[in-house]
C-alpha positions in Angstrom: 73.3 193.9 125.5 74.5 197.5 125.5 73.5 199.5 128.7 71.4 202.1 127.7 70.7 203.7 130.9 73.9 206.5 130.8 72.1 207.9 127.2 68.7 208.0 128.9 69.3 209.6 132.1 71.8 212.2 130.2 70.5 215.9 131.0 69.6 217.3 127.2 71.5 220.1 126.2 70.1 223.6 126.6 70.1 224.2 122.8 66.9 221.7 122.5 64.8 223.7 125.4 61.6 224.7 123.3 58.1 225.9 124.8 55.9 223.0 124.2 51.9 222.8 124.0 49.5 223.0 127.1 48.5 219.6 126.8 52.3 218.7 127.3 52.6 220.5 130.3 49.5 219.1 131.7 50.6 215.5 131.3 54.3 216.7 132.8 52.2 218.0 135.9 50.3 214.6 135.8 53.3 212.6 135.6 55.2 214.9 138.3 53.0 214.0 140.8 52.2 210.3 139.8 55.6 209.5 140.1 55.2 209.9 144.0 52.8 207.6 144.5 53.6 204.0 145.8 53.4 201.4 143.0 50.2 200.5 144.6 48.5 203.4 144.3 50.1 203.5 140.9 48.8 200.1 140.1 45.4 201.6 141.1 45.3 204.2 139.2 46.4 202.3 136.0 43.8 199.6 136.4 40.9 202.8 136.6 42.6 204.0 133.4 43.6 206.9 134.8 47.1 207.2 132.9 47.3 210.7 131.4 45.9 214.6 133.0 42.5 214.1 130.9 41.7 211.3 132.7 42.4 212.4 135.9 41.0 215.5 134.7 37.5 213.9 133.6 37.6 211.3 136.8 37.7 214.5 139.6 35.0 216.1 137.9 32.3 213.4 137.8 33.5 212.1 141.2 34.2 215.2 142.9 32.0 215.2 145.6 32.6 211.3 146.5 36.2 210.9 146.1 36.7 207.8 148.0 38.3 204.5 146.9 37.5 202.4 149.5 35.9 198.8 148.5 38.2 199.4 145.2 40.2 195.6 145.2 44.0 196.5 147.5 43.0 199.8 148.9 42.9 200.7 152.1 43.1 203.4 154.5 47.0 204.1 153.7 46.0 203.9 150.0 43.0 205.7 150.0 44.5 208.8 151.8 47.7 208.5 149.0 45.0 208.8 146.2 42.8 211.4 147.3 45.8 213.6 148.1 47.3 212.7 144.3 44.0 214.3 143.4 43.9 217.4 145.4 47.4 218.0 144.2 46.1 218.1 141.2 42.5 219.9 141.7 43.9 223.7 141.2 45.4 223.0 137.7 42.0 221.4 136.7 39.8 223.8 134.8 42.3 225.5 133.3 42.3 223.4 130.7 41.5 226.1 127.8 44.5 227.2 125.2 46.3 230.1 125.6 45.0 232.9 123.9 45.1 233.0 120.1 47.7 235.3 119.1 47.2 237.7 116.0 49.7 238.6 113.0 51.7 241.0 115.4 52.3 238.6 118.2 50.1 240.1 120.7 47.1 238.8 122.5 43.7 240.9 120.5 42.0 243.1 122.7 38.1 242.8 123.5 37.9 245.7 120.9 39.8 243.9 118.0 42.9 246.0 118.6 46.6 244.4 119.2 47.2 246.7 122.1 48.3 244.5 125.6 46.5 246.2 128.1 48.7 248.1 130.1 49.1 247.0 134.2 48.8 250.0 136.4 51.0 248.8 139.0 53.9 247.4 137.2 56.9 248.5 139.5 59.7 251.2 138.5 62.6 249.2 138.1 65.8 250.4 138.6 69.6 249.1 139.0 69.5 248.9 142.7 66.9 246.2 141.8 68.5 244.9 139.3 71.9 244.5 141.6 69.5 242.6 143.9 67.8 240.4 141.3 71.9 239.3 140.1 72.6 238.3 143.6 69.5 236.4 144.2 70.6 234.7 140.3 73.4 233.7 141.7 72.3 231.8 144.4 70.5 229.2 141.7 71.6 226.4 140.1 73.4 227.0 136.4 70.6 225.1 134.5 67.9 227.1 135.9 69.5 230.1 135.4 70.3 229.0 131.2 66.8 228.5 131.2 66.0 231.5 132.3 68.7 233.0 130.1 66.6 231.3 127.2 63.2 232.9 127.9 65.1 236.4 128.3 64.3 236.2 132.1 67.9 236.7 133.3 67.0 240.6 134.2 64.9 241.5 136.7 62.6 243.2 134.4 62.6 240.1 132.0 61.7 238.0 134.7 59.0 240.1 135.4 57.3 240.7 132.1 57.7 237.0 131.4 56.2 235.5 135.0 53.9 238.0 136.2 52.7 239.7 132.9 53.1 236.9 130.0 52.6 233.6 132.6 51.0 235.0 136.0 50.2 231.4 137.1 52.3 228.3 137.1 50.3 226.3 135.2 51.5 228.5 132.3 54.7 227.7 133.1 55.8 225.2 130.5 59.7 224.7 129.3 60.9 221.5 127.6 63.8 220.1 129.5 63.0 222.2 132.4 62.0 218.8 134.6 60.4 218.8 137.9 63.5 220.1 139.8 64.5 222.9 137.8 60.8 223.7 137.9 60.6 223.9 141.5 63.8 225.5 141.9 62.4 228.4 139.4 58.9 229.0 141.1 60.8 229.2 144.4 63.2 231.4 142.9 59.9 233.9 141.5 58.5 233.9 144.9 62.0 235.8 146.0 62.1 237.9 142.9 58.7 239.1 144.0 60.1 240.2 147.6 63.1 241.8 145.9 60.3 243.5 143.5 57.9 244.6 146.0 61.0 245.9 148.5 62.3 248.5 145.9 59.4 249.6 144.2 57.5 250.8 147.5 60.2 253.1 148.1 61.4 256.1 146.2 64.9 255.4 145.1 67.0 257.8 143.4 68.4 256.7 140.5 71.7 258.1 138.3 74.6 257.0 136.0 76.6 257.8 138.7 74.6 256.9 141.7 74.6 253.4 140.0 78.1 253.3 139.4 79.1 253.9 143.4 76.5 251.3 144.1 78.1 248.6 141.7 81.8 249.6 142.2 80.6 249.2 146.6 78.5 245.9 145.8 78.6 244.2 143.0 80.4 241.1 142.2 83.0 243.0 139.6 84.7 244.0 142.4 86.4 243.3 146.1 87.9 244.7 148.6 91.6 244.3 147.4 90.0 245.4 143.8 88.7 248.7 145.4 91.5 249.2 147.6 93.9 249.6 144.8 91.7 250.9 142.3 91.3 253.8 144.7 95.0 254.1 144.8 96.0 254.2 141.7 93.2 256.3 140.2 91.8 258.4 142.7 88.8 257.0 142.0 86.9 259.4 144.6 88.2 262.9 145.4 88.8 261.8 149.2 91.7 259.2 147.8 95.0 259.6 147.2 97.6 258.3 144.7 99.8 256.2 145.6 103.1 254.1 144.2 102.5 250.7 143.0 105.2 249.4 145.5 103.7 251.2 148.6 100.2 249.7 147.8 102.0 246.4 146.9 103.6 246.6 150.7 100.0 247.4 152.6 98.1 244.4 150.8 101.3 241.8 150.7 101.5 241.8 147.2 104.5 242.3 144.5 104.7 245.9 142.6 104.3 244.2 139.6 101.0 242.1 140.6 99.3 245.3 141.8 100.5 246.8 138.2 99.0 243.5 136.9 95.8 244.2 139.0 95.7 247.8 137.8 96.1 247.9 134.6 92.4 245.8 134.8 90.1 248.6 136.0 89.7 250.1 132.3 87.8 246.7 131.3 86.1 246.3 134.4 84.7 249.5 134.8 83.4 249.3 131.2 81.7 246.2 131.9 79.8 248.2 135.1 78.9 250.7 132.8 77.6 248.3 130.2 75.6 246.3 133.0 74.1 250.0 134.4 73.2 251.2 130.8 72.1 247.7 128.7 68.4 247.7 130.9 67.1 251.3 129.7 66.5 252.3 133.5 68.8 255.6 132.9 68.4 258.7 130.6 71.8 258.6 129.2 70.5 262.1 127.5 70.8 264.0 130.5 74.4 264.4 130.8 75.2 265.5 127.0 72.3 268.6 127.0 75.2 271.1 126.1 76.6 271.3 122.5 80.4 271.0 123.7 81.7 270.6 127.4 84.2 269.4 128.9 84.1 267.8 132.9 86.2 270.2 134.3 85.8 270.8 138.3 82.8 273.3 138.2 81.2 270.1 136.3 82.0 267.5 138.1 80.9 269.2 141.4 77.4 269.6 140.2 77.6 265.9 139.4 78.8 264.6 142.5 75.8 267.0 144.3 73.0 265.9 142.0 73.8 262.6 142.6 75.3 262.3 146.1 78.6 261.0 145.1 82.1 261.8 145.4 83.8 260.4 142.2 86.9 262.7 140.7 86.9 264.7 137.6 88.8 262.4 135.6 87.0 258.9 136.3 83.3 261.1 135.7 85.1 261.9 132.1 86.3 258.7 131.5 82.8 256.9 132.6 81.0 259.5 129.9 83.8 258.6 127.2 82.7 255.1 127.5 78.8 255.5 127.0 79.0 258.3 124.8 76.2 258.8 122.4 76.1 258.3 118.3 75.6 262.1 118.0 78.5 263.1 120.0 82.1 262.3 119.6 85.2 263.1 121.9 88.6 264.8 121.2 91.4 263.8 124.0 93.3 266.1 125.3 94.9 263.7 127.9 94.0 260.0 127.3 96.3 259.3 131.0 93.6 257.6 132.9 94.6 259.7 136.3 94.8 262.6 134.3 91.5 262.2 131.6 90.6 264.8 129.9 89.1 266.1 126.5 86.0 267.4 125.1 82.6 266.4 124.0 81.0 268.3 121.4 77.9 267.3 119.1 79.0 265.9 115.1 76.3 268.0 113.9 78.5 271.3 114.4 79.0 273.1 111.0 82.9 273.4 111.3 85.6 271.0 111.6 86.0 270.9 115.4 88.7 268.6 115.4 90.4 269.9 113.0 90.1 273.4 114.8 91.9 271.7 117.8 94.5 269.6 116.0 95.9 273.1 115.0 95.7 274.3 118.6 97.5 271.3 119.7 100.6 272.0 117.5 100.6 275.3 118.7 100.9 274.5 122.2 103.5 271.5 121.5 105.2 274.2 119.2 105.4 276.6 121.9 108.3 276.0 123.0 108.9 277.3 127.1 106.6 280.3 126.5 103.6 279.6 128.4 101.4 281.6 126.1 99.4 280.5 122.7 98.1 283.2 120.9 95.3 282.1 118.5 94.0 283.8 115.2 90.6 282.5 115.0 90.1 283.6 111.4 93.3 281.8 110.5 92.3 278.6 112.9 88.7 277.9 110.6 90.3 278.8 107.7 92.7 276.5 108.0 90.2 274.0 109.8 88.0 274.2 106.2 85.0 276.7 107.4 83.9 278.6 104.2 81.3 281.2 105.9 80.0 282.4 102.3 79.0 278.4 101.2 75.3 277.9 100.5 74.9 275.1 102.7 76.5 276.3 105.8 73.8 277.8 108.2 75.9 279.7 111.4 77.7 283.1 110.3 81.9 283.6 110.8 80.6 285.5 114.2 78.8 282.3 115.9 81.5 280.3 114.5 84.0 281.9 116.3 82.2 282.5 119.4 81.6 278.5 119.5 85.6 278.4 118.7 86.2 280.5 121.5 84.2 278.5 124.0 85.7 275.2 122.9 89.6 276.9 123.3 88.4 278.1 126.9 87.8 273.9 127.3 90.6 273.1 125.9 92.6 275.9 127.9 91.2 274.2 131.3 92.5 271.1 130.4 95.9 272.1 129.5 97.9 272.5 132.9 100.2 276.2 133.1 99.3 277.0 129.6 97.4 280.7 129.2 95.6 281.2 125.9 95.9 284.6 124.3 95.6 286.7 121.3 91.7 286.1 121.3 89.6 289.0 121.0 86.8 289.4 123.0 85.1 291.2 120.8 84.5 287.9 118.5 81.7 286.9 121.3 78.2 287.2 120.1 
């Protein structure tokens, strides 16, 4: 006969995890706590019929106030205590028998009034990324098939976990996963009661909250990076004005590693920072807005000092433009000046700008690479939009020849910073509104 007890103990795979009905769970909880019983106790409760949760269910309630199975044939004290404890397990999921809520054509629970509104909970905490760093750590600590389960029901956020076991499922008896057997499911309500420590520790507190705040914190603690990571990142890129570049062989001698491994090693801070960046942004805690208020800019010094004061951090010009390149929004776009990672620089400016902005600057480029060794550039800004395709006098363009060039004029002062010993003339002042 073929041994058939591999393919029945074999853990399903995560693709069949489904929620399943009340009733399901209910028998699950029955069964999780009968299996614990001796086989005489089990044998006991069989010949009572008391086989499923309704049973048990029906049994506590007619008997509740004279649970006792002595004179029952085989029981005695040992037994008796094992039963009545298999009931008390048992007693606080027992009147909650009722079905969830009926759910209307929208997918919410109605309100008393008729409306589809989910009433709103007044303290539901301010989440945050600090949080959200400490929910990833405590995530770590689980096993993998509790945290794909928790992948499946969108709990693998801290504010997931939240809206799906304090606001959707409050109590455990709601709690109902196929697949998810009684390990898993002790593992995960251990796991909430931590969650709710890590909840109620940051949101009694006022905690400040930026792109950049949140960045330091994730580049100081978060698993994308090390020691060694930071340690040459800082090197390479002056990642923080306090740093200092440094050759690849001299950072190579300090750490005990070749030049070319710590080039190997460098050349992966692009990807990772982008992946810190995508963590910080993809939970809606930040208002991304706030640092693209201005029609054009550019993060020049002046820029990056109000930044790094706002915010309390210390990062350099260059890896504040960079950061800002990465999660920059659908109405904006960028024009690089420098793409050099230790050297980044370029300008933001809105799409919606009724003349050809890069265009504009593609002609100012040539000039300066056409310049030759003369350090000057003089610019005809009549000459620049005409060439760039502004037609002042079409119907559908809504800014005058002046405001075009005093927006022109502002953009070549950003462009100017950016360029090192370059001195922009031949623009007349007299163009500024």
């Amino acid at each position: 006969m073929r041994n058939l007890t591999g393919a029945q103990n074999r853990i399903p795979a995560m693709d069949d995890i489904k929620e399943l009905t009340k009733a399901d769970h209910q028998n699950s909880l029955f069964k999780k706590e009968y299996v614990k019983l001796s086989l005489r106790a089990q044998n006991i409760l069989e010949d009572m019929d008391i086989v499923n949760y309704n049973n048990a269910c029906n049994y506590y309630i007619i008997h509740e106030g004279n649970l006792d199975f002595i004179g029952l044939r085989n029981v005695g004290l040992k037994t008796n205590a094992e039963l009545i404890n298999f009931f008390k397990e048992l007693k606080e999921y027992f009147g909650s028998q009722n079905e969830p809520e009926e759910e209307n054509s929208t997918g919410k629970k109605p309100m008393p009034d008729g409306s589809d509104q989910t009433p709103q909970n007044q303290n539901t905490p301010v989440f945050n990324n600090k949080m959200e760093l400490e929910y990833q750590k405590k995530l770590n600590g689980i096993s993998t098939r509790a945290k794909k389960i928790l992948k499946f029901i969108n709990a693998d956020s801290v504010k997931g976990f939240y809206n799906y076991f304090f606001i959707k499922y409050p109590t455990n008896l709601d709690f109902y996963i196929k697949n998810c057997g009684a390990i898993s499911t002790d593992e995960i309500l251990n796991f909430k009661k931590t969650v709710k420590k890590v909840i109620d520790s940051y949101s009694s507190r006022s905690i400040g909250s930026g792109l950049f705040s949140d960045l330091e914190l994730y580049y100081r603690e978060s698993e994308f990076f090390n020691d060694r990571l930071r340690e040459i990142f800082n090197r390479c890129f002056k990642i923080h004005e306090s740093d200092k570049f440094d050759t690849l062989g001299a950072i190579g001698k300090d750490i005990n590693l070749t030049k070319e491994r710590v080039r190997q090693i460098s050349v992966e801070f692009p990807k990772k920072i982008l992946n810190v960046l995508l963590e910080i942004t993809r939970h809606g805690f930040l208002d991304i807005d706030q640092y693209y208020k201005n029609d054009y800019f550019s993060v020049n010094d002046a820029y990056a000092k109000t930044i790094n004061t706002k915010e309390g951090t210390a990062f350099s010009k260059h890896i504040i433009g960079y950061a800002l390149r990465q999660i920059i929004p659908d109405d904006f776009a960028y024009y690089s000046v420098n793409h050099k990672l230790t050297e980044f620089s370029g300008i933001f400016y809105r799409k919606d700008l009724l003349w050809n902005v890069p265009a504009c600057l593609d002609l100012i480029r040539a000039l300066y690479i056409n310049r030759r060794k003369s350090p000057a550039i003089k610019i005809e800004l009549e000459k620049i939009l005409e060439q760039s395709g502004f037609k002042p006098d079409s119907p559908d363009m809504n800014v005058s020849c002046l405001q075009a060039k005093n927006q022109l004029v502002e953009i070549i002062g950003l462009y100017n910073k950016c360029l090192p010993n370059t001195t922009i003339t031949g623009v007349d002042s007299s163009h500024i509104i």
